[in-house]
C-alpha positions as CSV (number, residue, x, y, z in Angstrom):
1,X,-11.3,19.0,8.4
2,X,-14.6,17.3,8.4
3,X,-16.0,20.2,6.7
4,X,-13.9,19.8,4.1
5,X,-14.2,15.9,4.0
6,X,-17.9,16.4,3.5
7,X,-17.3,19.0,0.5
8,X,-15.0,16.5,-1.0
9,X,-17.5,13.6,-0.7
10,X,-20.2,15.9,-2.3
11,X,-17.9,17.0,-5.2
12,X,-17.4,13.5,-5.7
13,X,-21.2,12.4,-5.6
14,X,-21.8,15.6,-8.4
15,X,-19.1,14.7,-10.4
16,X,-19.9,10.8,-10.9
17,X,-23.5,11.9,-12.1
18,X,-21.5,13.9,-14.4
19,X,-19.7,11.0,-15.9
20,X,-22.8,8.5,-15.7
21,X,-25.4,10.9,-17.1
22,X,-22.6,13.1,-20.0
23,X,-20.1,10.6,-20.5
24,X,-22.1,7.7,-20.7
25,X,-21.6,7.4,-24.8
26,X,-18.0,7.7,-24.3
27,X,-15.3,4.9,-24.5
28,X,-14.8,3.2,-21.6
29,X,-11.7,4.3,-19.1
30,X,-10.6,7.1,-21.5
31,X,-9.9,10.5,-20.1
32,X,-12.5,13.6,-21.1
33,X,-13.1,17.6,-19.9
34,X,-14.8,17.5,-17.0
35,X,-15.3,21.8,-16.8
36,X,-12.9,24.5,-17.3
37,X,-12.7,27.9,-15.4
38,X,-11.0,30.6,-17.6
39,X,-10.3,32.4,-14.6
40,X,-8.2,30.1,-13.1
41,X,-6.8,28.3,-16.5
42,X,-7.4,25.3,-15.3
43,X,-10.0,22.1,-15.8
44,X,-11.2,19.1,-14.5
45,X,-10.3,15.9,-15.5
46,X,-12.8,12.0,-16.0
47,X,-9.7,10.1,-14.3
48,X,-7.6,10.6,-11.3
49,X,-4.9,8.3,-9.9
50,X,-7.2,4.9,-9.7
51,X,-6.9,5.3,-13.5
52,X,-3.1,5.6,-13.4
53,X,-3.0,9.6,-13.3
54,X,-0.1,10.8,-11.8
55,X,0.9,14.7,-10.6
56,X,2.9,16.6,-12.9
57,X,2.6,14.4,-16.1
58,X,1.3,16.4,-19.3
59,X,-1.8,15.5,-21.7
60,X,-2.7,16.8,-25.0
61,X,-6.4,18.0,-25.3
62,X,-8.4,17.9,-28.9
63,X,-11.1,19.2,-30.3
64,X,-12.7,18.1,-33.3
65,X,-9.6,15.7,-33.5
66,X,-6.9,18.8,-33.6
67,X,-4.8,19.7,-30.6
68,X,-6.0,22.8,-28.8
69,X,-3.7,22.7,-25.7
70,X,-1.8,21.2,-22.9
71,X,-2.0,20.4,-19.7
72,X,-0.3,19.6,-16.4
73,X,-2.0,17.5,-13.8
74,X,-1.7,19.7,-10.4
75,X,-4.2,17.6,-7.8
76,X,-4.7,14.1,-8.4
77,X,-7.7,12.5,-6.9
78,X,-9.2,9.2,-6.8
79,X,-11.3,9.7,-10.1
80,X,-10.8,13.5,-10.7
81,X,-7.8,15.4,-11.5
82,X,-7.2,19.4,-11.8
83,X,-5.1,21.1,-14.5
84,X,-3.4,23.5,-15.4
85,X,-3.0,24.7,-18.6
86,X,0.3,25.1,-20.1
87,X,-0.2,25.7,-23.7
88,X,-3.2,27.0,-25.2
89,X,-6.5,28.7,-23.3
90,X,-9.3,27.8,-21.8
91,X,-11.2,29.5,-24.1
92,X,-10.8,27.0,-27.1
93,X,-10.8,24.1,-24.3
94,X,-14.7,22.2,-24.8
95,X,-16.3,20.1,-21.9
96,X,-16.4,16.6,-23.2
97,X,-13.0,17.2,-25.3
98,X,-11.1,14.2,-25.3
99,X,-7.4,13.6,-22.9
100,X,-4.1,12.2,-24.1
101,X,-1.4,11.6,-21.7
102,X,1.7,12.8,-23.4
């Protein structure tokens, strides 16, 4: 368990120098890409449940301001959340695309 609590910390660490460094043009408390894994069909999400994410609800994600796909929020953390992806693939999915709860 503390091996795992230590993993989780350093995803954490990684993934807010992600959102400072990336993200930092972005609009303040929206919801972005994180990464996607084709393999899995699934991505990461900017916003997890201190943001008001909760499990199972869907978003919409857009590229170039058209919908691409949509998602379902699996694992909700404190400012990351996993999804899966419902409608659409990964494939046409870009980091940095933009999230819209449903």
């Amino acid at each position: 368990l503390k091996e795992y609590d230590n993993k989780a910390a350093l995803v954490e660490r990684e993934m807010k120098v992600v959102k400072e460094t990336v993200f930092a043009t972005r609009e303040e408390g929206a919801a972005y890409v994180l990464s996607v894994n084709a393999d899995l069909n699934v991505l990461a999400s900017s916003q997890g449940y201190a943001q008001g994410v909760v499990q199972g609800s869907e978003w919409n994600v857009t590229v170039n301001g058209r919908e691409v796909a949509t998602i379902k929020m699996i694992e909700v953390r404190r400012d990351i959340s996993l999804a899966l992806i419902t409608r659409g693939t990964a494939a046409d999915i870009v980091v940095g695309s933009p999230l819209q709860k449903k």
